[in-house]
C-alpha positions as CSV (number, residue, x, y, z in Angstrom):
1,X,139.6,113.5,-147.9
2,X,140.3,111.5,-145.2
3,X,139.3,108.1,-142.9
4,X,136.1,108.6,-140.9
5,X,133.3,107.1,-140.0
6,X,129.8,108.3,-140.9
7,X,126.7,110.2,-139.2
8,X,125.4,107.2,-138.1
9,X,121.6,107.5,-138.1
10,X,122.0,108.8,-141.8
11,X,123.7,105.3,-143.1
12,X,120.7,104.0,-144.1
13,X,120.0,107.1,-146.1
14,X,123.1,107.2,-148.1
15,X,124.0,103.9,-148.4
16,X,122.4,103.7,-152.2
17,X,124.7,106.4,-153.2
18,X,127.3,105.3,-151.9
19,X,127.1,101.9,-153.8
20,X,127.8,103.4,-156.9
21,X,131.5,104.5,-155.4
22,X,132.7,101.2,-153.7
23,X,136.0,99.5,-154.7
24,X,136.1,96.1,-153.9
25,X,139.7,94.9,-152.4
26,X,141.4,92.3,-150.2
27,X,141.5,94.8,-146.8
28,X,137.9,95.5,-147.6
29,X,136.0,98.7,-147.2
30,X,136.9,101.9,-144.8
31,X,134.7,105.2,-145.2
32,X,136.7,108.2,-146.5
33,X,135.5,111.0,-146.8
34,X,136.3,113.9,-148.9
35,X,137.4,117.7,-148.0
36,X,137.3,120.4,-149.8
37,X,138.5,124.2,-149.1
38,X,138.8,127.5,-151.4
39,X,141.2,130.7,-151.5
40,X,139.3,132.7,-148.8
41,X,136.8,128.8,-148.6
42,X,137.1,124.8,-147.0
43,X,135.3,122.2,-147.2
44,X,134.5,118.5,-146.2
45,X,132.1,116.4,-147.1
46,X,131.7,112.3,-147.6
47,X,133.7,111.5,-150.9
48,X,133.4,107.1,-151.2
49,X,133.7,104.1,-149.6
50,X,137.4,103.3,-150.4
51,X,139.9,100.6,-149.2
52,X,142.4,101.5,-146.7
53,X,145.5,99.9,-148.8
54,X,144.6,102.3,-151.7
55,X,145.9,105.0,-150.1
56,X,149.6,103.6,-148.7
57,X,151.3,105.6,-151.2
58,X,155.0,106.0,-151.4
59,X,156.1,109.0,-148.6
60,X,158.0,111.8,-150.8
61,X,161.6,112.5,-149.4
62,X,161.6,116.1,-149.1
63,X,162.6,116.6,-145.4
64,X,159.5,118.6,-143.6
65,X,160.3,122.2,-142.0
66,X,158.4,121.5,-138.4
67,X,157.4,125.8,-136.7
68,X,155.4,124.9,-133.5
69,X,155.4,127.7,-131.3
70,X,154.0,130.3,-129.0
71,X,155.6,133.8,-128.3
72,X,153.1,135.1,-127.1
73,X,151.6,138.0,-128.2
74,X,153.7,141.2,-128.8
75,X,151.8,144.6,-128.1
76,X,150.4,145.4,-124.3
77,X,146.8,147.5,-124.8
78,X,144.4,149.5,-122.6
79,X,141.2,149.7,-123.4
80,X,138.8,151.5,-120.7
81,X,135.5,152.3,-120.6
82,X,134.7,155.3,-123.4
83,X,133.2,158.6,-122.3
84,X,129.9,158.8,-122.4
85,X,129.0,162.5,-122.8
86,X,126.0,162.7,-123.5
87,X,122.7,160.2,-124.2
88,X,121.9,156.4,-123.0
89,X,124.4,154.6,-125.6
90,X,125.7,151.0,-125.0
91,X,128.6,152.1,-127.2
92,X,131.0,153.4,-124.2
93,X,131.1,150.2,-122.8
94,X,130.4,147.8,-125.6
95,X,132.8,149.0,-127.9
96,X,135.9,148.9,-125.9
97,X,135.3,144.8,-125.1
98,X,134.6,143.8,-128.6
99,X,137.9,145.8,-129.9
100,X,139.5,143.8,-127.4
101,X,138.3,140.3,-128.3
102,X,139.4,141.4,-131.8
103,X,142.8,142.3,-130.9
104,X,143.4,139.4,-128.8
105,X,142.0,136.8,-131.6
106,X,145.1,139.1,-133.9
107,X,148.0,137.5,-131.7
108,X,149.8,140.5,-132.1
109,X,148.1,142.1,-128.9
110,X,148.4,141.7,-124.9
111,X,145.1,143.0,-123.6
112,X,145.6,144.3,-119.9
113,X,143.0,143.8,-117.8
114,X,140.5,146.3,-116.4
115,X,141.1,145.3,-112.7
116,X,144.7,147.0,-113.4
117,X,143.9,150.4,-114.7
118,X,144.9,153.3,-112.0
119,X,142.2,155.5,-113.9
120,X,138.4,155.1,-113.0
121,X,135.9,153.7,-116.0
122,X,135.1,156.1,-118.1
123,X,136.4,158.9,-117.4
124,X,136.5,162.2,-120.0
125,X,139.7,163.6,-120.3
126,X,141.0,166.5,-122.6
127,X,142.3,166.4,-125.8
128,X,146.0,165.7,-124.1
129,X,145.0,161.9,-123.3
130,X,144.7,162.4,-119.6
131,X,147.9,161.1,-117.1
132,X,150.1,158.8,-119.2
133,X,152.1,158.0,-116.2
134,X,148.7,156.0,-115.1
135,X,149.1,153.4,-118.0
136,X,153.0,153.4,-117.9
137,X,152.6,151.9,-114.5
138,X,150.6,148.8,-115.8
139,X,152.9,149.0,-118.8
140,X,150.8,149.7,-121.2
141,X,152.5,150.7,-124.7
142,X,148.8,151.5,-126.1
143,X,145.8,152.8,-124.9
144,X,142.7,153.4,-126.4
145,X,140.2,156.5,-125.8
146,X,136.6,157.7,-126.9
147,X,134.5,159.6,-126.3
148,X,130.3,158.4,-126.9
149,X,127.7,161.2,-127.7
150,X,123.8,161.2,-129.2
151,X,124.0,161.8,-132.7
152,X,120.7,162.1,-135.1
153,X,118.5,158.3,-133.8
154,X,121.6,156.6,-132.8
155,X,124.8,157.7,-131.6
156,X,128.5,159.2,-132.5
157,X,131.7,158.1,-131.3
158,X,135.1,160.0,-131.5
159,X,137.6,156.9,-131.5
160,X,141.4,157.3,-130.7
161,X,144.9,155.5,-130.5
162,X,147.8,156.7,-128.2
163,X,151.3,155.7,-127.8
164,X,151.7,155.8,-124.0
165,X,155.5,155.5,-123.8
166,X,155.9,159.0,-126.4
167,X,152.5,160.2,-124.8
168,X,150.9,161.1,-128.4
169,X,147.8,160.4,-129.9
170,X,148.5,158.7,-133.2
171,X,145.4,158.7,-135.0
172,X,141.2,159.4,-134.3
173,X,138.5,158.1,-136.3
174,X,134.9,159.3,-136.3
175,X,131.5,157.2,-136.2
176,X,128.0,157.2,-135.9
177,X,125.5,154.6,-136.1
178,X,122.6,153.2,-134.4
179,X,122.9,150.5,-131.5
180,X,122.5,147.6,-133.7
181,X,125.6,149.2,-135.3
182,X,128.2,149.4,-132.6
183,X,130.0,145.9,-133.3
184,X,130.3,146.8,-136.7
185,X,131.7,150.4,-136.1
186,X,133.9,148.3,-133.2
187,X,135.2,145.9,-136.0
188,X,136.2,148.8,-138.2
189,X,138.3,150.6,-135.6
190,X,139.8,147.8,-135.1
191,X,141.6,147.1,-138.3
192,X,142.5,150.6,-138.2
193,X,144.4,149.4,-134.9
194,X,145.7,146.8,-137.0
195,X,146.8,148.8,-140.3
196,X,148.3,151.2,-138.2
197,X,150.7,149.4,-136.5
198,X,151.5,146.0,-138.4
199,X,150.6,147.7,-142.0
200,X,147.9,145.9,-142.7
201,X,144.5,145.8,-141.9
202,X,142.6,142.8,-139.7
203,X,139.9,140.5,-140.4
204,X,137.6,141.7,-138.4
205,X,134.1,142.3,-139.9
206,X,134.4,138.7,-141.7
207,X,132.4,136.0,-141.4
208,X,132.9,132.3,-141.1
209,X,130.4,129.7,-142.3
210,X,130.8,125.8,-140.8
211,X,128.6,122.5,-140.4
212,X,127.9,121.6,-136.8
213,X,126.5,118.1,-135.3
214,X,123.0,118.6,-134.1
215,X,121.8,115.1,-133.1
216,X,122.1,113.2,-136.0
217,X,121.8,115.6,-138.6
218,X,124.5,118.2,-139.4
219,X,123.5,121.4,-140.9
220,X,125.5,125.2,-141.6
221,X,125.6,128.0,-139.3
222,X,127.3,131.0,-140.3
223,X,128.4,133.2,-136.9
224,X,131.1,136.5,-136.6
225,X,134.7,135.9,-136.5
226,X,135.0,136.3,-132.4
227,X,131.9,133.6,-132.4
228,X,129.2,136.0,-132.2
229,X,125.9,136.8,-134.0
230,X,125.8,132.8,-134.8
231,X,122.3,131.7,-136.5
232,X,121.5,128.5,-137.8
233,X,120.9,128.8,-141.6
234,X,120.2,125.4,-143.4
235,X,117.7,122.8,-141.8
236,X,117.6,120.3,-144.1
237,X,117.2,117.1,-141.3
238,X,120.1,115.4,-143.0
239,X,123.7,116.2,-143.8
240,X,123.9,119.8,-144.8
241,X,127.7,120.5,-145.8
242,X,130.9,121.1,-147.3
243,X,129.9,125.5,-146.6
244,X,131.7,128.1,-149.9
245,X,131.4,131.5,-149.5
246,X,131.5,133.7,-153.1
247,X,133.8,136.7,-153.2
248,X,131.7,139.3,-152.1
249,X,130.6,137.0,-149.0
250,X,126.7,136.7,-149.7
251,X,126.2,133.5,-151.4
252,X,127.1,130.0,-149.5
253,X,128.0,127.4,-151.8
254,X,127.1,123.4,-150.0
255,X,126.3,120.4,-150.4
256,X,123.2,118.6,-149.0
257,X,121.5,115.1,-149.0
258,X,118.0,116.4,-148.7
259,X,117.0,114.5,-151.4
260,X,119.1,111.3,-149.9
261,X,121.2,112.3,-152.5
262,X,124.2,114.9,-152.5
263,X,123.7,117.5,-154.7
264,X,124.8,121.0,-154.7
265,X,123.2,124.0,-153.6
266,X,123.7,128.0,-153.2
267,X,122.0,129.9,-150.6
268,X,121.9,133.6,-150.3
269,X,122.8,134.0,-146.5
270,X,121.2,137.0,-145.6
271,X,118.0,136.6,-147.4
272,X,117.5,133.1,-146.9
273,X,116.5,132.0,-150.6
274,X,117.9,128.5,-151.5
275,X,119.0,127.6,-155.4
276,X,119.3,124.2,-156.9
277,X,122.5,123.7,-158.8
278,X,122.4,120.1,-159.7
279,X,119.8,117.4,-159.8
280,X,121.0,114.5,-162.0
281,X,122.1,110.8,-161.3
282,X,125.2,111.5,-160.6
283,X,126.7,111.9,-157.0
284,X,128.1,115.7,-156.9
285,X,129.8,116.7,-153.7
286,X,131.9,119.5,-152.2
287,X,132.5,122.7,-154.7
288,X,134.2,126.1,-154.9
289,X,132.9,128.7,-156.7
290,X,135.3,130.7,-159.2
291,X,136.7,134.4,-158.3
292,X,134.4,136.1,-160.5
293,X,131.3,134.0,-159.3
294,X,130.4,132.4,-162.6
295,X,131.4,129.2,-162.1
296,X,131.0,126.0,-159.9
297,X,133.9,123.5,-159.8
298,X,132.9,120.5,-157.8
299,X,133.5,116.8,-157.7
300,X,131.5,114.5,-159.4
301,X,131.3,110.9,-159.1
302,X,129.8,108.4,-161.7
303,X,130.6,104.6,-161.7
304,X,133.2,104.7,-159.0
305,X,135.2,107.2,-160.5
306,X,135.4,110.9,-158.9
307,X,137.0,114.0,-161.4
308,X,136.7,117.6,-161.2
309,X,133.9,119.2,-163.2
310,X,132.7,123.0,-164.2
311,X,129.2,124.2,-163.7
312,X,127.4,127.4,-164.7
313,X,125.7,129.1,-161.9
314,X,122.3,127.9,-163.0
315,X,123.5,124.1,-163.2
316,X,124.6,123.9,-166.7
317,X,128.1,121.4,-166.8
318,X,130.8,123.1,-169.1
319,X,133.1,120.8,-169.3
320,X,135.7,118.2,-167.2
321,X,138.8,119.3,-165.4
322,X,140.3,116.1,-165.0
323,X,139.6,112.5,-166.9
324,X,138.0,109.6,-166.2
325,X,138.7,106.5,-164.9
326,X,142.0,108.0,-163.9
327,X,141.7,109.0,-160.1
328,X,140.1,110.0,-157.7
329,X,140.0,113.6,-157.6
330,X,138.5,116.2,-155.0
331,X,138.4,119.6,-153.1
332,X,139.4,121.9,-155.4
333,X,140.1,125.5,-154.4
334,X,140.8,128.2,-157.3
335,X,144.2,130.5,-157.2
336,X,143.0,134.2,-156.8
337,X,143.4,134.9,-159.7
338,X,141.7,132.2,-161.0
339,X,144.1,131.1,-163.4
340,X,144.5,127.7,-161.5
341,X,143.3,125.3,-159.3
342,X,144.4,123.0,-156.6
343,X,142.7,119.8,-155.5
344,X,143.8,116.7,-154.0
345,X,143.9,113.8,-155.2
346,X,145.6,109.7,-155.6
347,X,146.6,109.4,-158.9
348,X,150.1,108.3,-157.4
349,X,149.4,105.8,-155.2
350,X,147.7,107.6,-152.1
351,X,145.9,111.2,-151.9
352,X,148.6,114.5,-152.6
353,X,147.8,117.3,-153.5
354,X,148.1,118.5,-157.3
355,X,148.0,122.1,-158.9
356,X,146.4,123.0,-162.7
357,X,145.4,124.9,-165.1
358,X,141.4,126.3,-164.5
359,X,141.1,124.4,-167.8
360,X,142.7,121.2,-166.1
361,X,145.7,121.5,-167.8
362,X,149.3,120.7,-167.1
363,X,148.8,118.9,-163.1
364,X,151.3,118.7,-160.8
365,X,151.8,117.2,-157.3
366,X,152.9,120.4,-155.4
367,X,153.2,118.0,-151.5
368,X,156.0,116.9,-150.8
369,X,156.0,116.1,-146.6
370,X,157.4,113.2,-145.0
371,X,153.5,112.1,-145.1
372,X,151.9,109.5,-147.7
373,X,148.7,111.3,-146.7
374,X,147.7,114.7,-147.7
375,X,144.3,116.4,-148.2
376,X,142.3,119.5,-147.9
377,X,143.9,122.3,-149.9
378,X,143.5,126.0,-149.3
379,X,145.3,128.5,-151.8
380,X,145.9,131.7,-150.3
381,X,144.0,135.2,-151.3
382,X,147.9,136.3,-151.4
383,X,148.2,133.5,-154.5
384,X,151.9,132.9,-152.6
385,X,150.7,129.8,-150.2
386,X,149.1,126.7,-150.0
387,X,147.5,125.4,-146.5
388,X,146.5,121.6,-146.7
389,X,146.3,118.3,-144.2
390,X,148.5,115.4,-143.9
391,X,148.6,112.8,-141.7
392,X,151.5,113.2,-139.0
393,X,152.2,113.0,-135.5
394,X,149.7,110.4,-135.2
395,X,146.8,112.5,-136.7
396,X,146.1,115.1,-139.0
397,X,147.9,118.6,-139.1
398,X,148.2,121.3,-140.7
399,X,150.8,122.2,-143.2
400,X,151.7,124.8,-145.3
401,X,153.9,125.5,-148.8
402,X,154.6,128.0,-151.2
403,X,151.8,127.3,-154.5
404,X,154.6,125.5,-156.1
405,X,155.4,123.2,-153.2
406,X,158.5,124.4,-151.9
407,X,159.4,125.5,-148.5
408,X,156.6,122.9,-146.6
409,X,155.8,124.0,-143.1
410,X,154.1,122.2,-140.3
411,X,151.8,124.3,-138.8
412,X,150.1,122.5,-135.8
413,X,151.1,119.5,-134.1
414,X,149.0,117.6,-131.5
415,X,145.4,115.8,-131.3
416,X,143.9,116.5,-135.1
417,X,143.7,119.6,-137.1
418,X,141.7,119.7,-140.0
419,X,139.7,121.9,-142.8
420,X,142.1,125.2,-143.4
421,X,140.9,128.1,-145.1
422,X,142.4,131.6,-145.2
423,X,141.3,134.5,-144.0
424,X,140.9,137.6,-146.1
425,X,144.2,139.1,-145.4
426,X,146.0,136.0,-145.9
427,X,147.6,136.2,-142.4
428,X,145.3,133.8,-140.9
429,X,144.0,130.0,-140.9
430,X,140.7,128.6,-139.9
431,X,140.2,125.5,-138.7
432,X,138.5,122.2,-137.1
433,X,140.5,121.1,-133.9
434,X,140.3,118.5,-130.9
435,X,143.2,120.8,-129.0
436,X,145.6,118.4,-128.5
437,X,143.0,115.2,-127.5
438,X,143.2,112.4,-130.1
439,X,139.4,111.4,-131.0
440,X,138.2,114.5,-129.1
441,X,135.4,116.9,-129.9
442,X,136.0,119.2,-132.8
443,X,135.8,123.1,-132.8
444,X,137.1,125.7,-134.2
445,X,140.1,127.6,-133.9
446,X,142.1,130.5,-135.7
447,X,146.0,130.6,-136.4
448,X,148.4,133.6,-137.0
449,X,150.7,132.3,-140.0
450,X,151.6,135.5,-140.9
451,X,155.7,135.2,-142.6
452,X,158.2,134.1,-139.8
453,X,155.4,134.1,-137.1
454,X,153.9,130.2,-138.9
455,X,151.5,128.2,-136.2
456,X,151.8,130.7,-133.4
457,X,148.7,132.5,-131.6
458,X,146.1,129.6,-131.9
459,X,142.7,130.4,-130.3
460,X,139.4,128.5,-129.9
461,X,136.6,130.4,-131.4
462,X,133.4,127.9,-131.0
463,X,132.7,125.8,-127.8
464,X,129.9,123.5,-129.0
465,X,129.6,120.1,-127.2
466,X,128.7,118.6,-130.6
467,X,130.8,118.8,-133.3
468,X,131.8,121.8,-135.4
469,X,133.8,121.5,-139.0
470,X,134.0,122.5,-142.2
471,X,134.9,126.0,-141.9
472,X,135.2,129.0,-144.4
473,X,136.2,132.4,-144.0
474,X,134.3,135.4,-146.0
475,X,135.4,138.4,-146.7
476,X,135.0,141.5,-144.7
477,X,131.4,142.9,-144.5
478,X,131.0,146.5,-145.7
């Protein structure tokens, strides 16, 4: 959660709703509104209309770690043109561009430009690799080959990594597939790239959900990690937010005002069918669901008082994480192995962010920056980190710590950051950012914060003119 103002052709909309959550105080009233984000999921949505002062909390005195910086990336890459020995396959020429988007998004890749290879586009060489001495001279340490054939009603591809400097091929992988198939089969020989040389496979394959301006309505689009394939998915004329993927990356989790009041909803992504979760009085916004998928935890506000509650699936509340008239309490996001939960909320003054049990026992405040502000928390699919928001350097950035608190990193620094999640391999951060400009247009960007490397690599993945949040990483795609 954090100070905002709202959509402004939807005021009139919510402003019932939002009645029941006012608190009265001498500073008067200030919109806040609430964020959530989940292991692999983030979120942020409208929480209450709360006064400013409640939130001038006491700053903690742990001294803050501050990692801002930009080595650049490590490994220098050729990737020509594939051979194309035979059919009309797009593959030989698509396949080599989006590896390269991939492995320039990693951060642990230099991409060498086309207009510097000695050897003419896609050329078929031999089994040797061709002339090594042609990509030593543009220093290449790795180079890339295929060769593209017709295979069956598509088309098969013979993929390969060398090690120019000790002239060997390390490794080839085979595929076949139709045309409509040749980003996926890309994606995949990619984080083979990636397994092979930093031990651990990429992202890429994923998908990342997000809420996006569109007028005066915001509503969820759901593209590919390097920004392609994007399609709307929710048009609900409204506010259409707070995106959750489930584990296996088919189900989106949201909320949406549709009925001018927020309730939650799940929506099967690819086949378009929409479920009602909740439909009561009572204002229920943001939500996460649990590892195994058989549980909702959400935020639900009655009576100007917001806790943490558990839903079935179909709707059916279990029970409540955290008690009443205690706090405000919101954007939970469950450990991996679901054994606990972090969510954020003021129950010391101003908004921190708090670990417990699944069962909502035993919470503790797990922040401890030089900020009286923190939000937004993110638990790691590794289960060893925490990504959340605090206010500092004059906006809001993104911070890191070990799940018991320790060790707090700042990650970004500049303009405002906003809405972590994780990526599936825990080496990466997604998130809303106005790149350096205070009160500038949000997008999205990705961040390597793999161990020792925290807050280098960032890279804008949307370009909208609106305004795009909220965003939450799947897991990879089969």
């Amino acid at each position: 959660m954090r100070v905002t103002s709202m959509e402004s052709g939807l005021t009139m909309v919510m402003q019932k709703s939002f009645e029941q959550m006012s608190f009265e105080q001498k500073s008067g009233f200030v919109k806040m509104r609430q964020v959530r984000s989940v292991g692999s999921f983030v979120r942020r949505t409208i929480v209450a209309l709360v006064v400013a002062a409640l939130f001038g909390g006491v700053q903690a005195s742990a001294q803050t770690t501050i990692v801002i910086s930009d080595p650049g990336r490590t490994y220098p890459i050729a990737l020509p043109q594939l051979c194309l020995q035979s059919g009309e396959s797009q593959a030989a020429q698509q396949i080599p561009a989006v590896v390269a988007r991939d492995l320039d998004l990693s951060g642990y890749f230099s991409v060498l430009s086309p207009n510097a290879y000695v050897e003419p586009p896609g050329k078929c060489v031999g089994p040797d690799g061709g002339a090594y001495e042609d990509w030593a001279l543009i220093k290449a340490q790795w180079l890339v080959r295929g060769v593209v054939s017709e295979g069956g009603s598509g088309f098969r591809v013979v993929l390969e990594l060398h090690d120019v400097p000790s002239q060997r091929r390390v490794f080839s992988k085979e595929y076949s597939g139709s045309e409509k198939e040749i980003r996926r089969i890309a994606h995949q020989f990619s984080n083979e790239i990636m397994r092979e040389i930093t031990g651990e496979a990429g992202p890429f394959g994923s998908r990342v959900a997000f809420a996006a301006r569109i007028g005066r309505f915001k509503d969820l689009f759901v593209m590919d990690l390097d920004g392609e394939n994007l399609r709307q998915v929710t048009t609900d004329r409204g506010i259409a937010t707070a995106p959750a993927w489930d584990r296996a990356g088919q189900r989106l989790l949201f909320t949406s005002y549709r009925t001018r009041q927020p309730n939650i909803y799940v929506l099967d992504v690819d086949g378009g069918r929409t479920s009602t979760i909740t439909t009561g009085p009572a204002l229920e916004i943001g939500g996460t669901f649990s590892p195994d998928g058989s549980r909702i935890v959400t935020s639900l506000t009655e009576n100007r008082d917001s806790d943490l509650v558990e839903f079935t699936t179909q709707g059916q509340l279990l029970r409540r994480l955290t008690r009443p008239n205690q706090a405000i309490d919101v954007s939970p996001s469950f450990s991996p192995d679901g054994q606990k939960i972090v969510f954020c909320s003021d129950r010391g003054g101003g908004p921190q962010i708090y670990t417990m049990g699944w069962n909502g026992e035993k919470p503790q405040r797990i922040s401890f920056t030089n900020s009286s502000y923190c939000t937004s928390p993110s638990w790691s699919p590794k289960g060893d980190r925490i990504a959340f928001v605090c206010r500092a350097d004059g906006g809001f950035q993104l911070f890191m710590a070990n799940a018991d608190g320790s060790d707090p990193i700042q990650v970004t620094g500049g303009g405002d950051n906003e809405d972590p999640d994780w990526s599936p391999d825990g080496r990466y951060l997604v998130y809303s950012s106005t790149f350096g400009k205070r009160g500038g247009n949000h997008n999205l960007a990705m961040i390597r914060v793999a161990k020792n490397l925290e807050g280098t690599n960032q890279r804008q993945i949307t370009f909208g003119r609106g305004s795009d949040s909220e965003p939450a990483w799947s897991t990879i795609l089969p």
